[in-house]
N, C-alpha and C positions, 0 to 999 in steps of 0.2 A: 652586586653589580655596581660599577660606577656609573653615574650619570649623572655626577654633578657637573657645572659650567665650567670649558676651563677655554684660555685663549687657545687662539688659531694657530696652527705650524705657519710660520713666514715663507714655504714653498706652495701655502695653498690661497686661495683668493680671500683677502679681505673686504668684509662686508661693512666698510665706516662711511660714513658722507664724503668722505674724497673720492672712492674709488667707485659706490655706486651713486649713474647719477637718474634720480628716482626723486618725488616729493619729498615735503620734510618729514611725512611718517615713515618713509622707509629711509627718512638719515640716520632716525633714532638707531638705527640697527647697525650693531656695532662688532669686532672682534670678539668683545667679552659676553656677547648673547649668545654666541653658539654653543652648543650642547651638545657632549658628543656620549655616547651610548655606547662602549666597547666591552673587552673583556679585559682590565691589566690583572696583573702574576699575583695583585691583593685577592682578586675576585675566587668565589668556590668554584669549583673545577674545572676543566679545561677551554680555550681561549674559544676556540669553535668556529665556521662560517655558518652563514645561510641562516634559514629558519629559527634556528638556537638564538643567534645573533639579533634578530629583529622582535623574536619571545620578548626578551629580555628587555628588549628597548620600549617596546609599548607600553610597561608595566607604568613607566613614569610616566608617560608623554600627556599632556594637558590637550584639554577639546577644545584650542583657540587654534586663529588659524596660524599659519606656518610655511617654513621651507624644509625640506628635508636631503639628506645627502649620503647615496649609497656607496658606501669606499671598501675596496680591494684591499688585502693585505700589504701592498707596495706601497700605499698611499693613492693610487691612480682613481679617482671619481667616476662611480661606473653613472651614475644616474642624479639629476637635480629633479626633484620634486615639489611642487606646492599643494597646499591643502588646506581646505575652509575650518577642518577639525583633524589636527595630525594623530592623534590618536585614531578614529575610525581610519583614516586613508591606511597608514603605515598595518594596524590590524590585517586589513585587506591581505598585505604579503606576509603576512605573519601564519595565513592557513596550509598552504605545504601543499596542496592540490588544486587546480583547477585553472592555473598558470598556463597561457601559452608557450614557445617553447623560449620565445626570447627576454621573459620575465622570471621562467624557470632557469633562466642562465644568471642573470641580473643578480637574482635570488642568491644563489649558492653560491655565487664569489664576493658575496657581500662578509665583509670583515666587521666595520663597524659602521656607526650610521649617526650623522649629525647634525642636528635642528637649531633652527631658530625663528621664535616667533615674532608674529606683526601684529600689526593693529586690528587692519581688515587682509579678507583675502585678494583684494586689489593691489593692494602691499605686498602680497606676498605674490602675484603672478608679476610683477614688476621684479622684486628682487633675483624670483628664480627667471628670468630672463636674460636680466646681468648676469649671473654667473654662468646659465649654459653658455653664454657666447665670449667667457672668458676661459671657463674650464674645457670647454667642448666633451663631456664627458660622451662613451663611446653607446649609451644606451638612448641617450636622446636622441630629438628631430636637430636636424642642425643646420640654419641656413648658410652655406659655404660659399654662399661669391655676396661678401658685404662689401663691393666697392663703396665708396662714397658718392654721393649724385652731385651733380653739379645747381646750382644756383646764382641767380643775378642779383647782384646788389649794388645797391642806389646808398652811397656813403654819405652821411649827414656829418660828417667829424671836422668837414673843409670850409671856408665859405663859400665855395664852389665844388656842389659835391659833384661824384664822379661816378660813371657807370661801368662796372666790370661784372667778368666772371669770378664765383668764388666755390672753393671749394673747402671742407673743415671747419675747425673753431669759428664761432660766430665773436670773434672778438675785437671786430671793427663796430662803431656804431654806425646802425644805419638801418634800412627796410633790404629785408630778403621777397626773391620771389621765387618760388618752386617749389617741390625738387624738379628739375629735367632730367630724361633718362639718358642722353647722349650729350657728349661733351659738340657734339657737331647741331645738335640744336638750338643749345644755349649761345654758342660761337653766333651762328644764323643768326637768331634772335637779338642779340646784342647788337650786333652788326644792323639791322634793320632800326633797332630803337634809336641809333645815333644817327640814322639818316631823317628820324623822323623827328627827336626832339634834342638832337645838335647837344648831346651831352659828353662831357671830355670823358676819357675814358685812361688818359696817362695819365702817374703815379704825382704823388704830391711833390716830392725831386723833381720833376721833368717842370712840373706848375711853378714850381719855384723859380727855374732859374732860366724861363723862356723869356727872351727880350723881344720877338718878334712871331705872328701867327705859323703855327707847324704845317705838314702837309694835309692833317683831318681838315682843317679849316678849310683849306685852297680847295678842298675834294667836296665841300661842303656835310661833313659827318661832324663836325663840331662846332660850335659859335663863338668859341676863340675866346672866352671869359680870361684865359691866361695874363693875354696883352691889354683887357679889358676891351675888344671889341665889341662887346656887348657890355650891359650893367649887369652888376650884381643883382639887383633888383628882376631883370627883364630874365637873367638865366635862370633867378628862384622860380620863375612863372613856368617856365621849361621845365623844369625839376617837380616842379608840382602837378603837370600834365603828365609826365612820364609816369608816376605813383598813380593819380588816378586811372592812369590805361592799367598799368599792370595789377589793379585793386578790382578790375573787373566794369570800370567806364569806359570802355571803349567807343560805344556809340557817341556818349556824351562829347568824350575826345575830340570827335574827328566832326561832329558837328559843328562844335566851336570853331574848327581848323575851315570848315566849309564855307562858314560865314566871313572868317576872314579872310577867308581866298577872294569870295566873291565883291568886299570892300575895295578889295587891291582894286579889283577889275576892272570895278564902277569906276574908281580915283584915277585910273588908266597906269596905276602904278604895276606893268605888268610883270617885272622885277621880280619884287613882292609877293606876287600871286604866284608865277612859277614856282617860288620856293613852298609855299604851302601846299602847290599843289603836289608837289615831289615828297614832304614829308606825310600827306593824306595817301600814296602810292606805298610810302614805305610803313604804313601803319597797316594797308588791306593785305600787303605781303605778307606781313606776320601771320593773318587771321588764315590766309588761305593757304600756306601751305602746314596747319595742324595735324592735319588726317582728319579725322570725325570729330566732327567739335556739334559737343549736343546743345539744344537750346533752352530745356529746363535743368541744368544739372551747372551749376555756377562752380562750386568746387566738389571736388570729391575724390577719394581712393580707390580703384577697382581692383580686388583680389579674386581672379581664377585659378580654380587647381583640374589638371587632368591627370590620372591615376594610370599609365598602364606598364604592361613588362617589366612589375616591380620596382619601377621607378616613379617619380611625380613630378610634372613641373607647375611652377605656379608663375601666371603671367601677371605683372602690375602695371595700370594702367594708373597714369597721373591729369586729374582735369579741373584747372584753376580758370579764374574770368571767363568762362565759358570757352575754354578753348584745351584744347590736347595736346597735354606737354611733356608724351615720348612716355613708352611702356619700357619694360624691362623683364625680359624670362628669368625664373630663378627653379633651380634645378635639389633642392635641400638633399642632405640625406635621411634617410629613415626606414624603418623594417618596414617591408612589405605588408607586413601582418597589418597592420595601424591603417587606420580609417582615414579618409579625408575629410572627415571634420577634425580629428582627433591633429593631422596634419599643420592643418590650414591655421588650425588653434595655434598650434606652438608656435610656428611659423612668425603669424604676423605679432604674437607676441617678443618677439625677437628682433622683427624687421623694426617698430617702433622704440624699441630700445634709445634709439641715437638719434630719432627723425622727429620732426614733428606732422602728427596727424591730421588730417582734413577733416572737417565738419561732420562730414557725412563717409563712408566707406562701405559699400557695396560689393557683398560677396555671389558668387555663385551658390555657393551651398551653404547650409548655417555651419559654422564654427564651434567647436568643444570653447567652454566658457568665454562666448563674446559676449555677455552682459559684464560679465566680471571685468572683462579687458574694454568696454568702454568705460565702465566705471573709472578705471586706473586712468585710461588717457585723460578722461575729464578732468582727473584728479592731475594730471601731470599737466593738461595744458594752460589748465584756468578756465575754460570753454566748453559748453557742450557737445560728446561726440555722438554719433549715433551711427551705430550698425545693423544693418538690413541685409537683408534678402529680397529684392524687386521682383516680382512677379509679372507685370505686364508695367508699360509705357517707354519710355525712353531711358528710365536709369536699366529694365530689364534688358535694352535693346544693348544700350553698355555691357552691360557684363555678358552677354551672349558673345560679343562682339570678342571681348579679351578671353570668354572662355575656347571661341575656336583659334586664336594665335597660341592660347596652351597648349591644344591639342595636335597643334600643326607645328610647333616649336618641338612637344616630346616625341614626336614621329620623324623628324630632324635627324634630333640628336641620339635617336635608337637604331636610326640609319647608319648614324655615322659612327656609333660604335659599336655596331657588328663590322664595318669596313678595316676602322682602327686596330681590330681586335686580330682579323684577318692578315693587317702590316706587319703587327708586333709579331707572330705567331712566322710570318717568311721570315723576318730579320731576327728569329730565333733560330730558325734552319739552318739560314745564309753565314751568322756569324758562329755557329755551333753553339749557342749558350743554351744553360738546360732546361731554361722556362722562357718563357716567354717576358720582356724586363716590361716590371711595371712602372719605374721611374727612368728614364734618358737625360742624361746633363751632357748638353752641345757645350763648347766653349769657343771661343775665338775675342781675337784682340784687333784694338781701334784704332793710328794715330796717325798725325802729318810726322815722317821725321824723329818719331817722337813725342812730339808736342801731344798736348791733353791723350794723352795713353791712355785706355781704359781696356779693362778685362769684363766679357760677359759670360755670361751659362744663364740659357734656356733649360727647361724641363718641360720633355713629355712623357705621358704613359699612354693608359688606356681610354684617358677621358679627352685624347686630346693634347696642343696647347697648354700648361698650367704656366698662366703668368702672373697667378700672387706665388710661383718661388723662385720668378726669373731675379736674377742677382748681376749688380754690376760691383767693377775692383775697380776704384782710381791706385794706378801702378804710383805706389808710395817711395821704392828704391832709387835711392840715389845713385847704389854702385852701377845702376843699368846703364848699360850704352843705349842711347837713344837710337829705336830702332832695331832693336835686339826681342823679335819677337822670343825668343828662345825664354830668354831671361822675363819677360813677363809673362811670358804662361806658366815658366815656373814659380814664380812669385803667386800667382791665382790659384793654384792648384795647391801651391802649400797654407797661406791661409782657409781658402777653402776648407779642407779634409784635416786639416789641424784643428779648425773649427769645430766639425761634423765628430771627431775623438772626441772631442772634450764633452761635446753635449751631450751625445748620444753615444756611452762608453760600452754599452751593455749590446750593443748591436754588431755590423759584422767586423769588429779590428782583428777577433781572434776567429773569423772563420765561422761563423754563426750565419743561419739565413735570417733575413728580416720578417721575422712573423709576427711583429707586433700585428700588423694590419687585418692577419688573418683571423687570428684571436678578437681582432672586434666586430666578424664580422659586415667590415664595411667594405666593401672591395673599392669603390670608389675614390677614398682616400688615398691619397700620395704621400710613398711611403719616404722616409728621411732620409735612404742611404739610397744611391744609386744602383741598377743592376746593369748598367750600361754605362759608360764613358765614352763620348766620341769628340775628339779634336780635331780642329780646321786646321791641317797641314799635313808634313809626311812625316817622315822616321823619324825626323829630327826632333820633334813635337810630339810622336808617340815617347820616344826615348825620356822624355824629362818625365812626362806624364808615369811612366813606371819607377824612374825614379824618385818621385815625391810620395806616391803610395807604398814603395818597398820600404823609404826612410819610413813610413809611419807604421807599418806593419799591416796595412791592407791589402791581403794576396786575393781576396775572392770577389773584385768589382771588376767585369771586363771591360776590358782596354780598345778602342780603333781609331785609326785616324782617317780622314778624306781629304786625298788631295787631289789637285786637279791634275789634267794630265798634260802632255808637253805645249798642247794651243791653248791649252786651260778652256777648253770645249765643254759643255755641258754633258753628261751622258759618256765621258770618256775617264770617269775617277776612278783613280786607283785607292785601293782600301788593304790598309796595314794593321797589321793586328799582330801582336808578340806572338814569337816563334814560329811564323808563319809568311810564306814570300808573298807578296802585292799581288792584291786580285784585280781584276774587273767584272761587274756585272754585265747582262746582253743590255744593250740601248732601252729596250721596252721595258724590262722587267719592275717590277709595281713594288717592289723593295729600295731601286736603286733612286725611284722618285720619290718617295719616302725618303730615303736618308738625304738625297739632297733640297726637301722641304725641311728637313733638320739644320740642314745646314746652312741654308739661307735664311730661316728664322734667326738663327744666333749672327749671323753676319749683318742681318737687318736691325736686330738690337744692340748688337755693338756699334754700328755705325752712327746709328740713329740716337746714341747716348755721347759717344763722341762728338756730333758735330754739339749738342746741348751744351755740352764740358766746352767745346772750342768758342760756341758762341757767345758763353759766360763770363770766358777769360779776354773775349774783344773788346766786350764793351766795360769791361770793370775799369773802375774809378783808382788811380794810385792815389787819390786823396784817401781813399779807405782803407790803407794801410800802414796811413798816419798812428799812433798813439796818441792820444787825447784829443784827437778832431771826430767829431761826433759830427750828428746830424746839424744843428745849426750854423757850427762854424766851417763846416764846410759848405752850407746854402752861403754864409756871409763869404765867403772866399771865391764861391763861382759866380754871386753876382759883381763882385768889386770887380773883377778880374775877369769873367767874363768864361773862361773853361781852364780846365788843368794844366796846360800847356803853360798858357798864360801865367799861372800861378808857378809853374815851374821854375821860368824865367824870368819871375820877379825878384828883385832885389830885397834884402833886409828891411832898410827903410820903407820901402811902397807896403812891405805885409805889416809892418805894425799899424800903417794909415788904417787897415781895414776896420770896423768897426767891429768890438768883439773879440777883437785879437791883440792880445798883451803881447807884449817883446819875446816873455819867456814862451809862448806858442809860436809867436814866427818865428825865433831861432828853432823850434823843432822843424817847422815845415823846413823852411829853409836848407837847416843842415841833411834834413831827409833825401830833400832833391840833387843837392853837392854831392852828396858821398855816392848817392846813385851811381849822379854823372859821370862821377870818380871811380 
């Protein structure tokens, strides 16, 4: 048998310090530490799956801890593994009986299998977390809706820092505070903090080249540090109050804020005092509209799972400074067979991945190896973590509290997809297809005239809405006639499914159904080819849309179009479908609101991408189209000058006066603006 070390195929995830990011003992872990266990054409006799295949592999495997990786003959990753001694674990599937049925499957399509160890098995529950949520392999827990959360931060990089929303790389310096689970709380919240501590909140561009107070100032939401209305000195004192509220002093805050309201008062400076008293309003706003904000529980993570109808959701509850900053349902997948410890475990092994931990994290139930995974956070954040299970007082009253929005969130969404399931199943009747489609791609197109063109496609199936695979097209063609929706849906449509060929070749081009999905198991996943198409418009829009799938050789994705009918009335569409003459539904029928919530989705995300695209291209700078005019000399050129226009219609000599600008750059701006004009 081979099982010496050998590098990683470049189509599967590499485990190096760039790609995983984990401590420094799980950087050590690298391409060349994996070990793979297979059978090659040297090995005694035949190649084999299953049982045979993981014999063989135990023989070598050392009692340290580890990851381990069960692979398919195709290369496809059925299962990621960690283990404190991989020998005993991998043993475990090495017996041939006593499997349930979804480890007895696991089992026997395993081809080969391949490790690599770590230091500790903290290390190794970190690693194998990175890569379930890069492999997604089809026998894990998988948590499927990883948005990113939102956070505020307080930028230290300026001398005048500034208060925004952020969201991604932390690669401004400066204090983060969150996570928040809604982008509409953080919004709130911002929005209250600059009424309260008059922090600028526009971009360092805007700081630069403002000669006189914006509108925040005049509204009273900023202190106008720009024009230097205030000192540098006086707004750091601002800046230093806003950290300490958001660090969990709030009391402290707004007492200070008390006492100086009350100075104003006595000095009859009453000016003065109203403005304190409006930022001490806009500070109890924040507190009071949290929901539950407990009063021994300073920070902390709340993890609820509820288990029912084969499904799980898990609710997370976020509580920083003693205040409540927005929960969030998470629906993972995973066999029903699996425990809700076993769940919960992977779970938030996973969710931590990318986030950083709170202090403390309080579960409903206990978790499969939460000593291990707070060991790793510790180890990942510098800080002590600690994981509980609350039994009585107020951290129990929390977690009671997020375990009945679990349960009332999974009863939701079980609702709503037995209703879903019910749609899909008429608009399988109504349009004759043979199943019912578990993927829908809406499309329809966005512009003035022309102008910022954009193509979209929504996807639904049976879960719903899926909007990580909505997709937008900036129409690239120049041969189009502006205006020609004809010509940019066929432009969408062939990148599209020219696309979907190329990736996914082995699926329906020649007439295959898509059973990847089936074969995993997971009905819930969304599968990559469509079994629907439907286009915002009539014949003329169905016609390209058959045209671009014939040119490709896709005959088995059904085709419809909706158009409105001659008042463009709601409830009066007609519906085209190849070979077949224009229907209408009756008014009530629960299909035809359905397909026109399809189709107002996709008209709402085209529009709503479009006006973004239009709004981008209003306010964009033609100084940033310059070659060689960077960020500073264009700050030197809007102050000298005052704005673009200005700088348009300056002469040669006025742009070399500018500071920072040699002859040979104004003659670029210069000739830039000429030849425009020309």
């Amino acid at each position: 048998m081979n099982s010496t070390k050998q590098n990683l195929e470049p189509d599967n995830i590499l485990a190096d310090a760039s790609e995983v990011d984990a401590p420094e003992a799980e950087a050590r872990v690298g391409a060349d530490d994996w070990g793979r266990a297979d059978l090659s054409e040297e090995d005694e006799g035949p190649a084999g799956t299953g049982v045979e295949v993981i014999r063989r592999a135990v023989k070598t495997l050392p009692n340290s801890p580890g990851v381990y990786r069960m692979v398919q003959a195709d290369g496809e990753v059925l299962y990621v593994g960690k283990a404190r001694s991989l020998k005993k674990r991998v043993s475990n599937y090495a017996r041939g009986y006593g499997h349930t049925d979804r480890l007895a499957q696991m089992i026997a399509a395993t081809a080969r299998m391949e490790f690599v160890t770590t230091g500790t098995e903290s290390e190794a529950l970190l690693l194998e977390a990175n890569l379930i949520k890069r492999l997604r392999p089809r026998f894990n827990v998988l948590m499927r809706d990883d948005k990113s959360f939102a956070y505020i931060l307080v930028a230290h990089d300026h001398e005048a820092p500034r208060i925004a929303k952020h969201r991604g790389a932390r690669s401004i310096k400066g204090d983060y505070f969150g996570p928040f689970a809604s982008t509409w709380a953080v919004n709130r919240t911002v929005t209250a903090l600059q009424k309260a501590f008059l922090l600028r909140s526009c971009s360092d561009a805007v700081y630069e080249s403002r000669t006189r107070p914006c509108l925040l100032f005049q509204i009273k939401r900023c202190s106008g540090p720009c024009t230097r209305e205030i000192a540098l000195e006086e707004y750091g004192e601002l800046v230093k109050e806003s950290h300490d509220f958001l660090c969990g002093k709030s009391q402290a805050v707004q007492r200070r804020l008390a006492i100086h309201m009350q100075e104003a008062s006595e000095n009859l400076d009453f000016e003065t005092a109203a403005r304190y008293r409006d930022r001490i309003s806009a500070l109890t706003s924040i507190q009071s509209h949290q929901g539950i904000n407990p009063r021994s529980v300073e920070e902390a993570d709340v993890f609820a799972i509820h288990q029912e109808g084969g499904q799980t959701c898990i609710q997370v509850f976020f509580f920083r400074t003693f205040q409540n900053w927005g929960n969030r349902a998470y629906f993972p997948r995973a066999d029903r067979s699996l425990s809700s410890e076993e769940v919960l475990g992977a779970f938030m092994a996973q969710f931590y991945e990318d986030k950083p931990a709170a202090r403390l994290i309080l579960l409903s139930t206990a978790a499969e190896d939460s000593d291990v995974l707070a060991e790793a956070l510790t180890l990942r954040t510098g800080r002590k973590v600690e994981i509980a299970v609350p039994q009585r007082g107020d951290k129990c009253e929390l977690v009671r509290h997020a375990h009945q929005n679990a349960r009332e969130a999974l009863g939701r969404k079980l609702a709503e997809s037995a209703s879903q399931t019910r749609l899909l199943d008429g608009l399988a009747s109504t349009l004759n297809l043979p199943t019912p489609p578990r993927r829908i791609e809406v499309y329809d197109n966005s512009h003035i005239m022309g102008q910022a063109a954009i193509g979209a496609m929504i996807v639904a199936g049976p879960e719903g809405f899926q909007k990580n695979h909505y997709r937008k097209f900036n129409i690239r063609s120049e041969e189009i006639t502006p205006g020609d929706d004809f010509g940019m849906m066929r432009e969408v449509l062939q990148r599209r499914f020219a696309r979907l060929v190329k990736e996914s070749p082995r699926l329906p081009v020649t007439g295959e159904a898509d059973t990847r999905n089936e074969e995993t198991g997971a009905p819930g996943e969304t599968p990559m080819w469509p079994d629907l198409v439907i286009i915002d418009g009539g014949e003329g829009q169905l016609k390209v849309a058959r045209e671009i799938l014939s040119g490709l050789g896709i005959e088995h994705v059904a085709l419809a179009s909706v158009a409105k009918g001659r008042d463009r009335d709601a409830g009066r569409e007609f519906i085209h479908m190849p070979g077949q003459q224009p229907f209408r539904l009756e008014p009530r029928d629960p299909v035809l609101y359905f397909i026109q919530r399809l189709r107002d989705e996709a008209h709402r995300f085209a529009i709503g991408t479009h006006r973004a695209k239009r709004a981008k291209e209003f306010v964009k700078n033609p100084l940033d189209e310059i070659a060689g005019i960077g960020p500073t000399r264009k700050r030197a050129l809007l102050h000298h000058f005052g704005s673009a226009k200005a700088v348009a219609r300056a002469g040669l000599t006025d742009l070399e006066k500018v500071p920072g600008i040699n002859r040979a750059t104004a003659k670029i701006v210069y000739e830039f603006f000429h030849d425009k004009a020309g």
